[in-house]
Backbone as numpy.savetxt, mean C-alpha at the origin, in Angstrom:
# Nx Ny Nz CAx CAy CAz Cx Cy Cz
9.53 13.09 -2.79 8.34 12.83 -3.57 8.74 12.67 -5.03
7.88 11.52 -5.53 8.30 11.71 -7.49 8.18 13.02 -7.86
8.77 13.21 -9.11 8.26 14.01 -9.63 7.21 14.00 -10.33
6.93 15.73 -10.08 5.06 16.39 -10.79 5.17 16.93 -11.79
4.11 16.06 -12.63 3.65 16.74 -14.10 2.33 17.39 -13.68
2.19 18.31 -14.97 1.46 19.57 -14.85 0.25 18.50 -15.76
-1.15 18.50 -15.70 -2.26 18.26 -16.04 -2.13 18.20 -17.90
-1.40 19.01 -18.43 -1.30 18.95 -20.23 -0.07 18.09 -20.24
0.83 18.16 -19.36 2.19 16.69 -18.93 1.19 15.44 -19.46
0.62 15.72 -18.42 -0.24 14.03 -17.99 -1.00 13.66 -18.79
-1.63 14.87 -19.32 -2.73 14.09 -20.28 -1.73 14.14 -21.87
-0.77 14.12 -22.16 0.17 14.17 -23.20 0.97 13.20 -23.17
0.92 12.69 -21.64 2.40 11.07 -21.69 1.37 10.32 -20.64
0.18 10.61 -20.66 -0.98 9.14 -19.70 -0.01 7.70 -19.82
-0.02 7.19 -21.21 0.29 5.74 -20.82 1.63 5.97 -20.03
2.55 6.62 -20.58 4.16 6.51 -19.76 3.87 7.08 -18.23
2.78 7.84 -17.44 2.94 7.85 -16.63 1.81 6.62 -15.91
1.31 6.34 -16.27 0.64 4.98 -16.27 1.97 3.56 -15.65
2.72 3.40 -16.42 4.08 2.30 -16.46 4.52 2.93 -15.22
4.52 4.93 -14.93 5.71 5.18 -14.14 5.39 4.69 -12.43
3.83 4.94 -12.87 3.28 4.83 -11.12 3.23 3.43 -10.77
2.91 2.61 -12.05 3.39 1.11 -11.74 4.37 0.45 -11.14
5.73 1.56 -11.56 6.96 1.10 -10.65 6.85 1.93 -9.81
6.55 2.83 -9.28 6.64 3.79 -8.27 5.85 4.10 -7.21
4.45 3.40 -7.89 3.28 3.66 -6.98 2.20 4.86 -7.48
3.30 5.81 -7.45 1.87 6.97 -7.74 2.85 7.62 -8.49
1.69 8.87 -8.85 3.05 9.93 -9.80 1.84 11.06 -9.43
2.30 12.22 -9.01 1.33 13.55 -8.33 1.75 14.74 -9.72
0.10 14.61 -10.19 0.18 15.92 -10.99 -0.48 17.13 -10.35
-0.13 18.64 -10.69 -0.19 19.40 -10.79 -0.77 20.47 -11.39
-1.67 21.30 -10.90 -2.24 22.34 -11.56 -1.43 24.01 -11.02
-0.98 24.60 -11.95 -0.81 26.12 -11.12 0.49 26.04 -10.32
1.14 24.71 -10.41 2.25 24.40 -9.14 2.31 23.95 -7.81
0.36 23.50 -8.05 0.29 22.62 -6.70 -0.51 21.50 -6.60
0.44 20.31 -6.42 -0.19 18.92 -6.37 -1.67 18.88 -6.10
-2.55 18.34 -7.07 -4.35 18.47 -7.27 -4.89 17.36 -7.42
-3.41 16.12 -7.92 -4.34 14.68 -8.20 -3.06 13.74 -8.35
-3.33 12.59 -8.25 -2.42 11.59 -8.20 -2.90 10.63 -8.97
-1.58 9.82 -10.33 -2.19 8.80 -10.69 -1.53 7.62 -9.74
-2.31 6.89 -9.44 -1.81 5.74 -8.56 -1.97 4.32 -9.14
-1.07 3.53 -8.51 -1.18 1.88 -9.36 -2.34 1.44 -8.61
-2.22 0.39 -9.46 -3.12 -0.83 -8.21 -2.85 -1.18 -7.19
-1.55 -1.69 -7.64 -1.05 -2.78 -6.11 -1.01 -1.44 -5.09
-0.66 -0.10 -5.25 -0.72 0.64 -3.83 -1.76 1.40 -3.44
-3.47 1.27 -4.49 -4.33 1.27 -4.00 -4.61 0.42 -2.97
-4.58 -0.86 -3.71 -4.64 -2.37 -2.88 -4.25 -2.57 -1.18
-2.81 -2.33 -1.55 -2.35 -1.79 -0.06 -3.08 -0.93 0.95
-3.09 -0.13 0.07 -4.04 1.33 0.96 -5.39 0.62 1.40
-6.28 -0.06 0.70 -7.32 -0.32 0.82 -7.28 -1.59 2.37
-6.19 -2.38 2.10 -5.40 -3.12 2.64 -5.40 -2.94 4.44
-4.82 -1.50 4.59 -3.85 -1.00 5.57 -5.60 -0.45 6.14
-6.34 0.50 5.46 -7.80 1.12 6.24 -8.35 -0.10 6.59
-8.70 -0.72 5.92 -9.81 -2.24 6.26 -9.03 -2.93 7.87
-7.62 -2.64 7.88 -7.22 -3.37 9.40 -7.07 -2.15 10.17
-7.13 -0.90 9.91 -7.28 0.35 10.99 -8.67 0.57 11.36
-9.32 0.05 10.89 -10.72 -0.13 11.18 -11.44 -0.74 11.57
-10.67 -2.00 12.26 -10.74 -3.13 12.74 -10.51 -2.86 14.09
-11.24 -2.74 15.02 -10.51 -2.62 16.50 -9.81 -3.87 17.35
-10.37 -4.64 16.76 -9.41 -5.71 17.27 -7.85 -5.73 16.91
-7.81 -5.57 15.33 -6.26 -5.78 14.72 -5.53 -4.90 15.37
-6.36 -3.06 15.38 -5.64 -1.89 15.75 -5.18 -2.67 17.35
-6.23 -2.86 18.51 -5.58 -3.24 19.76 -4.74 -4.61 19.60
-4.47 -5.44 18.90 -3.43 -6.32 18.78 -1.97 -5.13 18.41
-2.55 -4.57 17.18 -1.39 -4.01 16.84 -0.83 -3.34 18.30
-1.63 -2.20 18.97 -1.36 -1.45 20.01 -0.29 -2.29 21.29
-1.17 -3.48 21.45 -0.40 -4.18 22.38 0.79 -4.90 22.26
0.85 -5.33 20.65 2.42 -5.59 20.25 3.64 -4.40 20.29
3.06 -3.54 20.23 3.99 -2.47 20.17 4.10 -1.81 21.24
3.25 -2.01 22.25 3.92 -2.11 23.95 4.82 -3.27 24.72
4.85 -4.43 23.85 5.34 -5.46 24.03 4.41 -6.21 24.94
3.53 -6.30 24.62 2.70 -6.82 25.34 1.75 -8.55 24.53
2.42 -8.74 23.24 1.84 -9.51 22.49 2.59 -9.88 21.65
3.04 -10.87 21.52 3.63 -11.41 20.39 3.35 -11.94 19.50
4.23 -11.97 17.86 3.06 -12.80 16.98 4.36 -14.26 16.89
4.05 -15.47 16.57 4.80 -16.09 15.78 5.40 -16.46 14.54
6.41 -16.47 13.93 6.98 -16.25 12.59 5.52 -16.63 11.49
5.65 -16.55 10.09 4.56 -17.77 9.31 5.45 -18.71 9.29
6.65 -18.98 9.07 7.08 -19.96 8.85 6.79 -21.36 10.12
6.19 -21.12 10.67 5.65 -22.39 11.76 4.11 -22.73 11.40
3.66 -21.72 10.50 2.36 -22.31 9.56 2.77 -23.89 8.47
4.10 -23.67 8.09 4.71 -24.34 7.38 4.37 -26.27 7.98
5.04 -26.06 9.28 5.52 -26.78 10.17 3.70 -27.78 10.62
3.24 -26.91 10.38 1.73 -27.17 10.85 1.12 -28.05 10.24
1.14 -27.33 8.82 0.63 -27.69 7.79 0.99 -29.38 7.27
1.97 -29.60 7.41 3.30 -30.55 7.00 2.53 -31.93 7.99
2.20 -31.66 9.13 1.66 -32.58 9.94 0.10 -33.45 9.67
-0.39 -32.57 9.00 -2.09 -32.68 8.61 -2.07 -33.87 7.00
-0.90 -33.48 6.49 -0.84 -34.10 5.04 -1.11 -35.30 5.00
-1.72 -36.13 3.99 -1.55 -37.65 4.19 -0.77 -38.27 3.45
């Protein structure tokens, strides 16, 4: 896990931990010595928001389920490419 700043950390270096979770994702502060809050970026809100919206999906989840029994395959994107290329005028 990154390392945890303590709540007077965080609110004393906000913007630098701001930049840090940007490259890192998140950065988990601390009250008392135990993780209480997380600053997090966008892009791995995004993700997160990302990843629930298709676990919540019962279709994607049983695609997912059945690919991972081998029961479904996907095809590369790169044959979207191939597709696409045909339609052009």
């Amino acid at each position: 896990m990154a390392d945890t700043y303590t709540i007077a950390e965080a609110q004393a270096r906000l913007p630098r931990l701001v930049r840090l979770a940007e490259r890192k994702g998140f950065v988990p502060v601390a009250r008392r010595g135990k993780t209480v809050a997380f600053i997090v970026s966008a892009d791995r809100i995004d993700a997160l928001i990302e990843s629930m919206e298709l676990l919540a999906d019962p279709k994607a989840t049983d695609s997912i389920r059945r690919h991972r029994a081998g029961n479904l395959k996907f095809k590369d994107v790169s044959c979207l490419d191939e597709d696409s290329g045909s339609n052009q005028s």
